[in-house]
N, C-alpha and C positions, 0 to 999 in steps of 0.2 A: 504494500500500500504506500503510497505516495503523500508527502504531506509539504507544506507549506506555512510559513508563518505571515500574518500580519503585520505592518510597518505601520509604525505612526500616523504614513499618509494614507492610509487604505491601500495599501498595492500589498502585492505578493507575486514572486518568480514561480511562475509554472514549471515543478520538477523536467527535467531537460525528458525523461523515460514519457511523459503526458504527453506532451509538444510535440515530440516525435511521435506517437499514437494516434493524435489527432491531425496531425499534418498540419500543424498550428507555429507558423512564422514568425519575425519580426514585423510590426505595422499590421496583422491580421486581426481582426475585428473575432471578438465572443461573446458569445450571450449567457445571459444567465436566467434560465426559465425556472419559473418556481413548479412543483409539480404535485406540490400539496404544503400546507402551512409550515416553516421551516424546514424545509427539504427541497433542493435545488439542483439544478443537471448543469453541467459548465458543457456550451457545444461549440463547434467550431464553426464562424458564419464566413465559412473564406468559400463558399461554392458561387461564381459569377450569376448576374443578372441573366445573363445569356443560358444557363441552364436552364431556364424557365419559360422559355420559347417551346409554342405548341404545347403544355401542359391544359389547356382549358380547350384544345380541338382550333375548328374553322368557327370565325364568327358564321351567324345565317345570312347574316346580311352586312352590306357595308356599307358606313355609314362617311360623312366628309367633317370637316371639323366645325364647319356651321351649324351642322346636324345636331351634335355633338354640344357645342355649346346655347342651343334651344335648347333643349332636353335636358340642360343641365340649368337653365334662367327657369324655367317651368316647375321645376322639382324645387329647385332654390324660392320661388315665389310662393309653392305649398307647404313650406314649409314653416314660413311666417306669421 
């Protein structure tokens, strides 16, 4: 088991055996999801934007950005 201490300023070095498991870099971004009251998962958010293409399928329709921002003055107006 791997462990870490707290510094004064909030920070702590991710044991070098973690980093390496997680393919977690220098400048790579983590998150910390809670997953029940005082219990936490540390993940690694280094997978690109671009991994996320095609995940929701073909739109049905295509819409143009005037389209786009109607439908968004409309929603915005019901809302108030």
């Amino acid at each position: 088991m791997s462990t870490a201490t707290v510094t004064t300023k909030g920070q702590i070095t991710i044991p070098a055996a973690v980093r390496d498991a997680l393919h977690v870099a220098t400048g790579d971004r983590v998150e910390f999801v809670e997953i029940e009251p005082g219990r936490y998962e540390f993940i690694a958010a280094t997978r690109s934007v671009k991994a996320l293409k095609g995940m929701f399928g073909k739109p049905r329709k295509r819409l143009s950005i005037e389209d786009m921002n109607a439908a968004i003055a409309i929603r915005g107006a019901a809302a108030k």
